[in-house]
RODO-2510 file (C-alpha; in nm, 4 decimals, decimal comma):
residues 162
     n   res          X          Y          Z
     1     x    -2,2064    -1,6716     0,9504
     2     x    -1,8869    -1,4772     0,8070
     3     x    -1,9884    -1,0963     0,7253
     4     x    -1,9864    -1,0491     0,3263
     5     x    -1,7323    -0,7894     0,2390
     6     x    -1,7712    -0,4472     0,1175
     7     x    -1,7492    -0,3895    -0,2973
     8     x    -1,3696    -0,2822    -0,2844
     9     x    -1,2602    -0,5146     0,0110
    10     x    -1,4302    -0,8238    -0,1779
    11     x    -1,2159    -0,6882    -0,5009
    12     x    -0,8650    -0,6857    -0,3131
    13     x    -1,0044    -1,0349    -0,1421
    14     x    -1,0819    -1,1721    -0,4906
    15     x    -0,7099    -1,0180    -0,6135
    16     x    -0,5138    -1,2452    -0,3073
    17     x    -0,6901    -1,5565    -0,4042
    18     x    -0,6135    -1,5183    -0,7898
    19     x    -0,2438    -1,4728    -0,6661
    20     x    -0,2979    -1,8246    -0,4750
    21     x    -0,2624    -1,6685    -0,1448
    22     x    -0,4347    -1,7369     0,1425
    23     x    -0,4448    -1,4024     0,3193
    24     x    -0,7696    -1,2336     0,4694
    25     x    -0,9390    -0,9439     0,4284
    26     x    -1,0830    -0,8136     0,7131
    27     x    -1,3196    -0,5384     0,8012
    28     x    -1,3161    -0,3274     1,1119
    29     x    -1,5499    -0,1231     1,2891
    30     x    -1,2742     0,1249     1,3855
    31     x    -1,1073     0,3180     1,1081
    32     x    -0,7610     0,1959     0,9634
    33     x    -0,7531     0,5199     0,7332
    34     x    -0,3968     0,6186     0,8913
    35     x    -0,1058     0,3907     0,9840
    36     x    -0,1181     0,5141     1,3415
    37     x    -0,5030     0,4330     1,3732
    38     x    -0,4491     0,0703     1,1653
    39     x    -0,1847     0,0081     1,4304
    40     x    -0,3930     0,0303     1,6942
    41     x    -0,6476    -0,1407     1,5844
    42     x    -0,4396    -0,5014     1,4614
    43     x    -0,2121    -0,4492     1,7856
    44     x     0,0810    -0,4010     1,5847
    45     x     0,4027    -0,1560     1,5698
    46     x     0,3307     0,1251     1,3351
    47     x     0,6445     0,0149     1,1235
    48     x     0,4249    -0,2919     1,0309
    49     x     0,1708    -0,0906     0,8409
    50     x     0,1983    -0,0662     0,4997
    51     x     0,1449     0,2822     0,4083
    52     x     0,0406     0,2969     0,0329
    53     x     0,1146     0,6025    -0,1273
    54     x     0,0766     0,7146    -0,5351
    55     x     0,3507     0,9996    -0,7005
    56     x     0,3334     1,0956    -1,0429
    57     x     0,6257     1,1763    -1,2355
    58     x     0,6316     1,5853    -1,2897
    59     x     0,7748     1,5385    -1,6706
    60     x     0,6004     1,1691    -1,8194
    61     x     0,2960     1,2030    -1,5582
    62     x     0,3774     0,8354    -1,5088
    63     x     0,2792     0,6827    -1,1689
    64     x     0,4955     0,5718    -0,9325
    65     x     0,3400     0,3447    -0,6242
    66     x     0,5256     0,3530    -0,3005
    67     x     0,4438     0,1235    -0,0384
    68     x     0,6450     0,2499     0,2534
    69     x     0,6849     0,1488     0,6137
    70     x     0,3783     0,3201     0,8716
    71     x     0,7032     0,4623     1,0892
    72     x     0,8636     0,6376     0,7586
    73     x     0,8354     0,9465     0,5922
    74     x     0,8835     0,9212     0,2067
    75     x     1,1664     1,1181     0,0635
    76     x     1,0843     1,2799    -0,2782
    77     x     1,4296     1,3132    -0,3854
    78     x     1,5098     0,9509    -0,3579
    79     x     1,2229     0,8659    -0,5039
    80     x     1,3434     1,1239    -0,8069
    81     x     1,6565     0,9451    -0,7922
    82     x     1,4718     0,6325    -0,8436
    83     x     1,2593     0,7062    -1,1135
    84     x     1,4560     0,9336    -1,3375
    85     x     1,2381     1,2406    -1,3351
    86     x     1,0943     1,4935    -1,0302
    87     x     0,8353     1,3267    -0,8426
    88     x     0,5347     1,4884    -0,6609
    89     x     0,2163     1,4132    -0,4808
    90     x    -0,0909     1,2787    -0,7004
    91     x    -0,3742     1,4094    -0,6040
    92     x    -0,7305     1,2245    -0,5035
    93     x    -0,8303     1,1597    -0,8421
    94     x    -0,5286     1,0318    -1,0264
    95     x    -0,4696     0,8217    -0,6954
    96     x    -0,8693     0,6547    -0,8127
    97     x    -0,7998     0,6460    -1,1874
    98     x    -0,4539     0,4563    -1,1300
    99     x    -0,5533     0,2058    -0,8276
   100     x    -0,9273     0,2087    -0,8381
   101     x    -0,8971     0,2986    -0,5195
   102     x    -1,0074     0,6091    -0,2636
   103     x    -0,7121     0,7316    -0,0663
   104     x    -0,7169     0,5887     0,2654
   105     x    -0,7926     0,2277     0,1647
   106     x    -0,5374     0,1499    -0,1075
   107     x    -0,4684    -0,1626    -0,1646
   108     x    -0,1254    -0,2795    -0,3251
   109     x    -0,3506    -0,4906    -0,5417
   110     x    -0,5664    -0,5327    -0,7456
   111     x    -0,5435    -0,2488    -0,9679
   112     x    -0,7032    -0,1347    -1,3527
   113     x    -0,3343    -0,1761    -1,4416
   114     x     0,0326    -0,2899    -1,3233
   115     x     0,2018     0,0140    -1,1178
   116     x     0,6011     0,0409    -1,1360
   117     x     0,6205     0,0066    -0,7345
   118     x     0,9079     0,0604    -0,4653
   119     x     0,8687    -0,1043    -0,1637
   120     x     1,0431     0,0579     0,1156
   121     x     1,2787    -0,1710     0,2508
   122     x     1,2719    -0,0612     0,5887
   123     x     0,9148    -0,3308     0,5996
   124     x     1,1226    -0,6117     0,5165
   125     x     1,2851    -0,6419     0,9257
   126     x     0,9471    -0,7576     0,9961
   127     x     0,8139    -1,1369     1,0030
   128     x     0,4237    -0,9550     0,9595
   129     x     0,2796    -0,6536     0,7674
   130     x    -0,0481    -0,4956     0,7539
   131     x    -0,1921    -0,3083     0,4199
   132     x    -0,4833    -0,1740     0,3494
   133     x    -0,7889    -0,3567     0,1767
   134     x    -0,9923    -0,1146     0,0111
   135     x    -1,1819     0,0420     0,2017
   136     x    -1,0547     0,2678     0,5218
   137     x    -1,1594     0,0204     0,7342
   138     x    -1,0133    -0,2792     0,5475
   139     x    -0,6779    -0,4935     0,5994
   140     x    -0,4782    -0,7990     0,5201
   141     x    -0,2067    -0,9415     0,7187
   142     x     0,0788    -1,0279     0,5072
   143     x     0,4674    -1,0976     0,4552
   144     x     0,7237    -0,8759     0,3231
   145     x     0,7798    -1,1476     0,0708
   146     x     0,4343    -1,1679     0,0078
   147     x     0,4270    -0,8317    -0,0461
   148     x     0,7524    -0,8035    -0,2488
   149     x     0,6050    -1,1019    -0,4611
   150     x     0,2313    -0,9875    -0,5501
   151     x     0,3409    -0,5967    -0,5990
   152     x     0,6418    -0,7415    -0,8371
   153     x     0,7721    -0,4111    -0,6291
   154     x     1,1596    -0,3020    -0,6340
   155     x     1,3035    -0,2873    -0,2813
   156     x     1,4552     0,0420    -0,2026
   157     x     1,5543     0,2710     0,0845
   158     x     1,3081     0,5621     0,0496
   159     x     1,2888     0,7043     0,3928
   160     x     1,3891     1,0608     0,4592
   161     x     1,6324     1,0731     0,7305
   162     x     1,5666     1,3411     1,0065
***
C-alpha cells in the first residue's frame, strides 16, 4: 500500500498531474530542508537541487521567484538587473502568502498565484533535477525542461561569481 501524502506534498502532487506530468512526489524520512541535505538523500550532485528562493522588489514589493541551482549562490544585483528595481530577501511570511508554502519545502508549483520566475540557467547542464515538494521532507524528480515549462520561468545567469 503506497503511503498517502502529507496536505502540502498531496497539493504540489495534485499541481504535476493538472500540468499532465507524470512526476512523483515523494516523502522522506530524512530532511531535504537544504540542498546539501536533499542531495544526500536522492544520491544526487548538489547542482541538481533546485533551490527555491522568493525576493521582493524593494520599490513595487512585487515578488520575484528564483529557482537556482543547489551549487549557486544568488546574486542580488543581477537579479536587480533583471527585474528593474533593488531586490532583497522576503522574509518567512511573504515567502507563505506568495507560494503557500513554509520555507524549506517550496515548491515551484502550485501556488495562490503565477510568480514572475528566473530559473538559473546553470540547472539546465543537467539531464535530472530535484525540487522541493512542500514539505521539508518532500521532492520530485524532474527535467530542466520540465521545469522551464511548468514555472513558465525566464532562463537567466544569476549566480554570483566568487
Amino acid at each position: 500500500m503506497e503511503k498517502k501524502l502529507s496536505k502540502s506534498a498531496q497539493k504540489v502532487q495534485d499541481a504535476l498531474a493538472g500540468l499532465g506530468l507524470s512526476c512523483q512526489v515523494e516523502e522522506r524520512s530524512a530532511s531535504t530542508r537544504s540542498a546539501e541535505e536533499a542531495a544526500q538523500v536522492v544520491g544526487c550532485d548538489v547542482g541538481q537541487i533546485v533551490k527555491s528562493l522568493l525576493f521582493r522588489g524593494e520599490v513595487t514589493g512585487q515578488p520575484l521567484f528564483v529557482l537556482a541551482s543547489g551549487r549557486n549562490r544568488v546574486c542580488v544585483d543581477k537579479l536587480a538587473a533583471l527585474a528593474g528595481e533593488p531586490i532583497g530577501k522576503a522574509d518567512a511570511s511573504f515567502v507563505r502568502e506568495k507560494t503557500g508554502f513554509a520555507i524549506g519545502g517550496v515548491a515551484p508549483l502550485g501556488h495562490p498565484e503565477k510568480l514572475a520566475t528566473i530559473v538559473d540557467e546553470d540547472l539546465l547542464q543537467y539531464s535530472e533535477l530535484w525540487a522541493a515538494a512542500g514539505t521539508p521532507a518532500a521532492l520530485f524528480r524532474l527535467t530542466p525542461k520540465e521545469l522551464t515549462v511548468i514555472t513558465d520561468g525566464r532562463v537567466a545567469s544569476v549566480r554570483e561569481m566568487t
